[in-house]
C-alpha positions as CSV (number, residue, x, y, z in Angstrom):
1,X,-29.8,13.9,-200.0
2,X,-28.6,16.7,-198.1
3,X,-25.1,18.2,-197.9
4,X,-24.0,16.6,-194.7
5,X,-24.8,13.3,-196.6
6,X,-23.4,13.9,-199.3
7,X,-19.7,14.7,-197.7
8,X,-20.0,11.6,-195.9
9,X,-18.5,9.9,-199.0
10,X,-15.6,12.1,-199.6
11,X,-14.5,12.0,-196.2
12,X,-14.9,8.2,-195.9
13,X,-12.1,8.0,-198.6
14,X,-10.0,10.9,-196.8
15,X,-10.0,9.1,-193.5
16,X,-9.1,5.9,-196.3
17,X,-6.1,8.0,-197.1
18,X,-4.5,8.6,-194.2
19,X,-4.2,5.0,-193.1
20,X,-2.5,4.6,-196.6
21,X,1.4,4.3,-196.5
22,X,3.6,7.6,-198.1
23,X,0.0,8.9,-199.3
24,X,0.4,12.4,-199.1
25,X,-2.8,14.7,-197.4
26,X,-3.0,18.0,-199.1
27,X,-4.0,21.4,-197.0
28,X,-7.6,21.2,-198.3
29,X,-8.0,17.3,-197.2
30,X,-6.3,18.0,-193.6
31,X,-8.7,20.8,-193.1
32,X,-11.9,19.0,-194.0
33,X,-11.0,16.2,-191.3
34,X,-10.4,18.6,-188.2
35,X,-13.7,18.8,-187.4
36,X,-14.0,14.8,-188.2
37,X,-16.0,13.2,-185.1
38,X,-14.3,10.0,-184.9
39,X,-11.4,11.0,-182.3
40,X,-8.8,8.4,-184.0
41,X,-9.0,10.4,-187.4
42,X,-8.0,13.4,-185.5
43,X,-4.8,11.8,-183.5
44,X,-3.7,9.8,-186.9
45,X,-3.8,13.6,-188.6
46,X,-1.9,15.3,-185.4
47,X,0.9,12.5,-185.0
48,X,1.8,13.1,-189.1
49,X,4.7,15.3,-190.2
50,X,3.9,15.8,-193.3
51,X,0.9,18.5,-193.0
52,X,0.9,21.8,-193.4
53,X,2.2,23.7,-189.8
54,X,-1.8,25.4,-189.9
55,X,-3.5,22.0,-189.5
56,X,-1.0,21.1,-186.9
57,X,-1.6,24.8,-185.0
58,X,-5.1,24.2,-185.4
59,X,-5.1,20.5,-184.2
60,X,-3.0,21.7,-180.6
61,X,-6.6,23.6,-179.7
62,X,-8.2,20.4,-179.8
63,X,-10.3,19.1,-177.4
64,X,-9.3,15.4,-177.2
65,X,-6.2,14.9,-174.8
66,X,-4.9,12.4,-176.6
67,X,-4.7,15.2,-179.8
68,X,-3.1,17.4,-177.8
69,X,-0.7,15.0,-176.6
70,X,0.1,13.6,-180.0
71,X,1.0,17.4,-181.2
72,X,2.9,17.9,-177.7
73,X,5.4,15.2,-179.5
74,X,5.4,15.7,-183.1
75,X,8.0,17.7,-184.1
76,X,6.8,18.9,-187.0
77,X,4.5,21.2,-185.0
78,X,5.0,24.7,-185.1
79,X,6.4,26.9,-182.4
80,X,3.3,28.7,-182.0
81,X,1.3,25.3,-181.3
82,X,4.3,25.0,-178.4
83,X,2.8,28.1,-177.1
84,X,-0.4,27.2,-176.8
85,X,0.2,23.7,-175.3
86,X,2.6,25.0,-172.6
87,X,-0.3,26.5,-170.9
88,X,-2.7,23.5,-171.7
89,X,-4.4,22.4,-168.6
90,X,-3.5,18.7,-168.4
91,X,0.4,18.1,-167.2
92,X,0.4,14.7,-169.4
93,X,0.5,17.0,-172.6
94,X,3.1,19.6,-171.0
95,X,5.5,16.8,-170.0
96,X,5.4,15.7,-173.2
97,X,6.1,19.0,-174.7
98,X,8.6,20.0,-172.3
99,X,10.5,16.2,-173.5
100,X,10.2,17.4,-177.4
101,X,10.7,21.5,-177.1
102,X,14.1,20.6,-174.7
103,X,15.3,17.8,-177.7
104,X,14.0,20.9,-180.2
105,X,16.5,23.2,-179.0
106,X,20.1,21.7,-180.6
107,X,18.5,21.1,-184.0
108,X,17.3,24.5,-184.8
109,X,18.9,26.1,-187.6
110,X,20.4,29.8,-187.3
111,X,17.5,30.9,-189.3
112,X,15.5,28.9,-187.4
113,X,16.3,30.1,-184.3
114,X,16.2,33.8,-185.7
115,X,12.5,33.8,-186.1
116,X,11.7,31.7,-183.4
117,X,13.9,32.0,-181.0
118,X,12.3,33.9,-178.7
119,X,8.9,32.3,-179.0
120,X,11.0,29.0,-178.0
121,X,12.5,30.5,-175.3
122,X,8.9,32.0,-173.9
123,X,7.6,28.5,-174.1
124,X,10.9,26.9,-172.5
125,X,10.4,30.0,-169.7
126,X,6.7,29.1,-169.0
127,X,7.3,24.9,-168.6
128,X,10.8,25.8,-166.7
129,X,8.3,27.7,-164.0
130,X,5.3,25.2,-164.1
131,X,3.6,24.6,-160.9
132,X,3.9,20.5,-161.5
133,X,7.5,19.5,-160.6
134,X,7.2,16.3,-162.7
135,X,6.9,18.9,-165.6
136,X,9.7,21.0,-164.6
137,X,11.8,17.7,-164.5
138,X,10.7,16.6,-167.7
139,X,12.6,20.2,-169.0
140,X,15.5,19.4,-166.9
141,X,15.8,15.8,-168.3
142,X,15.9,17.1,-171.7
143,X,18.3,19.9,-171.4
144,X,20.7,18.8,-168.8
145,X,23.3,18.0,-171.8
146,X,22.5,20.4,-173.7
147,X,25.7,22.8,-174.1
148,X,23.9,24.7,-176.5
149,X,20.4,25.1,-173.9
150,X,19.9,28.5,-172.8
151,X,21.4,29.6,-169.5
152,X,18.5,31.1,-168.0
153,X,16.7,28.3,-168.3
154,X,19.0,25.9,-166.7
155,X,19.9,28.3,-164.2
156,X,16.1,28.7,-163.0
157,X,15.9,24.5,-162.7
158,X,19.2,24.2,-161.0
159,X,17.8,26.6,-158.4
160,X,14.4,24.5,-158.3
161,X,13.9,23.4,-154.7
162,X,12.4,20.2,-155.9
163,X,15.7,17.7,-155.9
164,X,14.4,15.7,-159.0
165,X,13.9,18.9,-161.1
166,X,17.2,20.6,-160.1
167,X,19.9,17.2,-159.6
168,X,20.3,16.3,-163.4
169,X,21.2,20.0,-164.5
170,X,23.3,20.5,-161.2
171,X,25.1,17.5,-162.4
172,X,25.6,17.4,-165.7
173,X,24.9,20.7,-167.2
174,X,27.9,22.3,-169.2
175,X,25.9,25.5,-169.7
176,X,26.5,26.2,-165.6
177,X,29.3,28.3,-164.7
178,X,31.3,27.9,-161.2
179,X,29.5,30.9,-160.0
180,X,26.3,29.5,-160.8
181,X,27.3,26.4,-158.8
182,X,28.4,29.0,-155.9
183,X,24.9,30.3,-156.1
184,X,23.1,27.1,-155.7
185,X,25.4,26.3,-152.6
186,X,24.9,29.1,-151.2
187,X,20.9,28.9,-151.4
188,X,21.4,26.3,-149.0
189,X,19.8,23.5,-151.1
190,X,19.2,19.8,-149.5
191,X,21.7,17.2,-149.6
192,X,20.5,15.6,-152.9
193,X,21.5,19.2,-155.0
194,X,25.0,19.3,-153.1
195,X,25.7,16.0,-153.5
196,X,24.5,16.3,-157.5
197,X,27.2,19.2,-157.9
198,X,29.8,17.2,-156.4
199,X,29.5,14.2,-158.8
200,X,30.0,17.1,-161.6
201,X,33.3,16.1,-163.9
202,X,35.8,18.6,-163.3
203,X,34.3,19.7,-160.6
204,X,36.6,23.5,-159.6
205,X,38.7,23.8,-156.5
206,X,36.2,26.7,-155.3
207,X,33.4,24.7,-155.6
208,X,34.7,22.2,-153.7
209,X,35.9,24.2,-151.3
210,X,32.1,26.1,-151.0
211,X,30.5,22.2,-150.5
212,X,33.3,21.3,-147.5
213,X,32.0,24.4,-146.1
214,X,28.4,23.5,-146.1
215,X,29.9,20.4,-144.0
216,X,27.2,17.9,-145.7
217,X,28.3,14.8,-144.5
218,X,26.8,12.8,-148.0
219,X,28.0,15.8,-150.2
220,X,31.6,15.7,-149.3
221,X,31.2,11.5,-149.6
222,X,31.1,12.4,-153.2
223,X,33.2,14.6,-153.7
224,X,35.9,12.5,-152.8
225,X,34.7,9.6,-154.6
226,X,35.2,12.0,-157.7
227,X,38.2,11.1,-158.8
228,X,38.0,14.1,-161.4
229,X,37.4,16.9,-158.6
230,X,40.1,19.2,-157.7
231,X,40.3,19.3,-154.1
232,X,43.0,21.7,-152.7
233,X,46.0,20.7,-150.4
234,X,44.5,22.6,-147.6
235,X,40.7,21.6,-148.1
236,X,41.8,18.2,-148.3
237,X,43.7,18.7,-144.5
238,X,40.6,20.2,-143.6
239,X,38.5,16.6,-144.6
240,X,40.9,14.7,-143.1
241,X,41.0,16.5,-139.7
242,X,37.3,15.4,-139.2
243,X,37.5,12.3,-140.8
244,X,38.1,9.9,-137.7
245,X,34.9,10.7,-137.3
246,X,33.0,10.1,-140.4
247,X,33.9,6.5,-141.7
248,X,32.4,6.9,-145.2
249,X,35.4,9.4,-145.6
250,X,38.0,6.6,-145.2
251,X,37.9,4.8,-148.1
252,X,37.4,7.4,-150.4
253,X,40.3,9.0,-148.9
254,X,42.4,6.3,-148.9
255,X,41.5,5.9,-152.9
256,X,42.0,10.1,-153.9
257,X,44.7,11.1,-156.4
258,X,47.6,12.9,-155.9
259,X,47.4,12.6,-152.0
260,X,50.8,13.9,-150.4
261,X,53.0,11.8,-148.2
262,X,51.7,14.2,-144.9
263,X,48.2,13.4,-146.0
264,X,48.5,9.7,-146.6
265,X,50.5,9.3,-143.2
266,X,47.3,11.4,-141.7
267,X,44.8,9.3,-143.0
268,X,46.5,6.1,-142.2
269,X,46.3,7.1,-138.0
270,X,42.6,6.5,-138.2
271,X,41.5,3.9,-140.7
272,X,42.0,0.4,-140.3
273,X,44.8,-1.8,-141.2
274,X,42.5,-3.3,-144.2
275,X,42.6,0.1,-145.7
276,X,46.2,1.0,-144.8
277,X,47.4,-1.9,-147.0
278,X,45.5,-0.2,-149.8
279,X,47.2,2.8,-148.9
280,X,50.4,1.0,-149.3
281,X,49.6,-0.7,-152.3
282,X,49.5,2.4,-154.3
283,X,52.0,3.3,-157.0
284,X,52.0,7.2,-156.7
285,X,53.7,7.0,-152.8
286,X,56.9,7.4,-152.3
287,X,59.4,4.8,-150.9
288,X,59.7,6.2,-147.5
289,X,56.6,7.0,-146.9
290,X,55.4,3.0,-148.0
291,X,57.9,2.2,-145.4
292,X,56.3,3.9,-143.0
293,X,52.8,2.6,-144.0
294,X,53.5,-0.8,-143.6
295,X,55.3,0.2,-140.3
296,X,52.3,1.6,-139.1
297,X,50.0,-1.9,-140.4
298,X,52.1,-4.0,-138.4
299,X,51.9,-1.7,-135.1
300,X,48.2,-1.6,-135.6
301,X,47.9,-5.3,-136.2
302,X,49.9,-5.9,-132.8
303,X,48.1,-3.5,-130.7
304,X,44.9,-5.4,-132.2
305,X,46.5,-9.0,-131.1
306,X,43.8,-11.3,-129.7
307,X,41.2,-9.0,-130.6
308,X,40.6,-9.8,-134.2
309,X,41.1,-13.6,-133.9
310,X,43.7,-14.8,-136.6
311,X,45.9,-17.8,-135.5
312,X,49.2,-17.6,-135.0
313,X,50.7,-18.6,-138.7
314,X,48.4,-16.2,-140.0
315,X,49.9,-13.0,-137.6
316,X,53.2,-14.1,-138.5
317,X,52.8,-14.0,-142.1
318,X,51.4,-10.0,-141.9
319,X,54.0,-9.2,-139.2
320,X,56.5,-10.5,-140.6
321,X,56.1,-11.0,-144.7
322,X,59.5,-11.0,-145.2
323,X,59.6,-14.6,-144.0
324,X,57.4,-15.7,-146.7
């Protein structure tokens, strides 16, 4: 019998083992099945988390995708292995690292981070700059709610010219600052980053202010739709003076907080009556100006007469509701 033959046995009960529930493979078992030529044995050893972070180094060199793949995801793998798949040549096993090593990042511990950190942080660098977007926005998917996720990082996909990588951090990252947010703006990015930074909660009077500016008709459509973006007195006059022409403005005007009684009297010239009453139906206006609102409903309504169809009981009643 010769030696190869005469392993054959032990391994059969090793490969046994690791289909067996809680049974724990030592070092010296795990090693003797790397080389094992039955490709299953190898992905059933690189999707466990209970071997020694060698094996798992060992196994992210391997030559079967699906291997790779399965150490890309397991997150008992060590940061080195990280290293090594982030410049692996298929994109399937660096999306799936860049998923894991962007969920990684919040659950190091300080000591953890201490002697890895800046391994982490190489590998984070390396799929942040990947030539395959759907990498890149694999990262950005992971980290975009990360408060804790490094700013260079972020900062490098916000400024991504590919929309899908850069939108979810441009919108929901807390790690980016307003100047950041000034700096993506002022890249001149498409209308799919603007509009992401104007759905931002909170979004700062500046900011706003810098995506007016840019005059992106589908930005600014957002921005007023966010009820939670501060929008100053006189960038607000500013929408409104070009809003007669831009009807996706009126409703979302109509609807902003905090509008002034100047404003709300401005907005009303141009929309119609429909949205007027809205106007009026608010809680936050004050007497005299609702007075003047529904003035202004019933003038429109009669310099629309015969246009719009309604019988005659109908104009009465929105004329004249007092009669009800």
């Amino acid at each position: 019998m010769t030696g190869l033959d005469s392993m054959t046995p032990a391994k059969d009960r090793l490969v046994h083992m690791l289909g067996l529930s809680g049974q724990k493979v030592t070092y010296e078992q795990a090693r003797a099945l790397l080389d094992h030529p039955d490709s299953a044995v190898r992905l059933t050893l690189a999707s466990r988390d209970d071997l020694e972070p060698e094996i798992l180094y060992f196994l992210a060199r391997n030559p079967d995708i699906a291997v790779r793949r399965a150490i890309a995801v397991n997150t008992a793998a060590p940061v080195k292995a990280s290293m090594v798949l982030a410049n692996d040549e298929n994109e399937d096993v660096r999306t799936d690292l860049a998923d894991r090593v962007g969920r990684l990042v919040p659950g190091l511990t300080q000591d953890q981070q201490a002697k890895a950190w800046r391994t982490v942080h190489q590998v984070l660098n390396l799929l942040a700059r990947d030539q395959l977007p759907r990498v890149r926005r694999a990262l950005a998917e992971a980290l975009k709610s990360l408060p804790d996720a490094p700013h260079d990082i972020v900062f490098t996909l916000a400024m991504d010219t590919e929309a899908t990588v850069a939108t979810p951090v441009l919108q929901f990252s807390p790690v980016l600052t307003d100047e950041d947010l000034h700096a993506v703006i002022q890249a001149s990015p498409m209308t799919a980053q603007l509009a992401a930074i104007s759905r931002r909660i909170n979004v700062g009077e500046e900011v706003s202010n810098a995506i007016v500016g840019t005059g992106n008709v589908d930005a600014i459509t957002d921005l007023l739709k966010n009820p939670s973006a501060q929008i100053r007195e006189e960038t607000l006059d500013a929408i409104i003076e070009a809003a007669p022409r831009q009807s996706t403005w009126h409703e979302p005007l109509v609807h902003r907080p905090n509008l002034n009684s100047h404003a709300a009297l401005r907005i009303a010239e141009f929309v119609a009556e429909s949205l007027i009453q809205k106007l009026a139906a608010r809680t936050d206006i004050d007497g005299e100006t609702l007075t003047a609102l529904g003035k202004m409903v019933r003038d429109k309504l009669r310099r629309d007469d015969g246009k719009a169809g309604l019988a005659p009981d109908d104009r009465d009643a929105i004329l004249h509701p007092e009669s009800l």
